[in-house]
N, C-alpha and C positions, 0 to 999 in steps of 0.2 A: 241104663234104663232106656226103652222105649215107650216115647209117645207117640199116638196116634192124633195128627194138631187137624182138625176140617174147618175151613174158613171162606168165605166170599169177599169177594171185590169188586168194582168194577174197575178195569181196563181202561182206560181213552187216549190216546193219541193223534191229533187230527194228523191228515197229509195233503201234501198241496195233489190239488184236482179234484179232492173229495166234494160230495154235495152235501152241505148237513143243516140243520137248521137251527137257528137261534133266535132270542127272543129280544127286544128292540129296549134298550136299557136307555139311552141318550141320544138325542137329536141336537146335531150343530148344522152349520150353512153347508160345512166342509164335508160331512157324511155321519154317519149313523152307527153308534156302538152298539155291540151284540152280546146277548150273553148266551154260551152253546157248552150245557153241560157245564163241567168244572170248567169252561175256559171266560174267562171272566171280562177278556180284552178279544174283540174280536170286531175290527172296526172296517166298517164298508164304507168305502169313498165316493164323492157324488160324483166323480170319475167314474167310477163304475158304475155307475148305475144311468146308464146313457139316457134311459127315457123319462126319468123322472126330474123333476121338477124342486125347487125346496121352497116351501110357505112357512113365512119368516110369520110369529102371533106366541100368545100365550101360551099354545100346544102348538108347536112345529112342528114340522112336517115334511116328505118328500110325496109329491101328488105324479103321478105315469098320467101318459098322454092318453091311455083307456081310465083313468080315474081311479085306479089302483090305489092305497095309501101305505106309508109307511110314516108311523107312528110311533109312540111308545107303550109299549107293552104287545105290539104284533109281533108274530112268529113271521118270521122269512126266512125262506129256504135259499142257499145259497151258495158257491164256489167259491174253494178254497186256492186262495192264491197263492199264498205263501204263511208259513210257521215259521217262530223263534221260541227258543224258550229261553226263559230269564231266570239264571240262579238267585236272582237276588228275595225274588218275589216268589219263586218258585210255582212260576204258572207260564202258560203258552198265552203268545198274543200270537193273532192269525191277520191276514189280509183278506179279503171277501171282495166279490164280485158277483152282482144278479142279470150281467150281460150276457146270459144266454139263454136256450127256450126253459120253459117251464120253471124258473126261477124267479122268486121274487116274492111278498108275501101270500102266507095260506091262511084257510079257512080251518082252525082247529076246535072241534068242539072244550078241546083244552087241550094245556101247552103241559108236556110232562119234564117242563122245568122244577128244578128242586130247586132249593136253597142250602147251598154250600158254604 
């Protein structure tokens, strides 16, 4: 017997050097977790993020020397440093970087973040 099976998916793979964006899940001193699509570890270092600042309060923070914020729950657009993926967990953790032009947080009238 043949079946004819029609199905969707989506695809994702990050790669390092890609620019993608994610949505700002935790703030620590150390840098700022992301969540980008299914990838649910996706953590930017305050290494990386040269011009910013971290405001240590209730809601922390990393503040840019133009006043830019990174917060939680903002979208930031960003570079991908480096990927692993963990069989254990069965998910990719990424390394992030907003050390270059036009990176950093954006203006989304919404973030088409799902919940996975």
């Amino acid at each position: 017997m043949v079946f004819t099976v029609v199905f969707t998916c989506r695809a994702f793979k990050p790669l390092k050097g890609e620019v993608l964006q994610g949505v700002v899940r935790y703030i620590s001193q150390h840098g700022v977790f992301l969540r980008c699509g299914p990838v649910r570890n996706a953590f930017l270092s305050a290494w990386k993020m040269s011009n910013y600042q971290y405001v240590p309060g209730t809601k922390p923070a990393f503040l840019s020397d133009e006043l830019s914020k990174i917060e939680k729950g903002v979208v930031v657009c960003f570079l991908v440093l480096a990927v692993r993926w963990i069989d254990t967990s069965r998910d990719f953790e990424m390394l992030a970087s907003v050390d270059a032009d036009s990176l950093g947080p954006v203006s989304l009238p919404g973030s088409d973040e799902s919940e996975w």
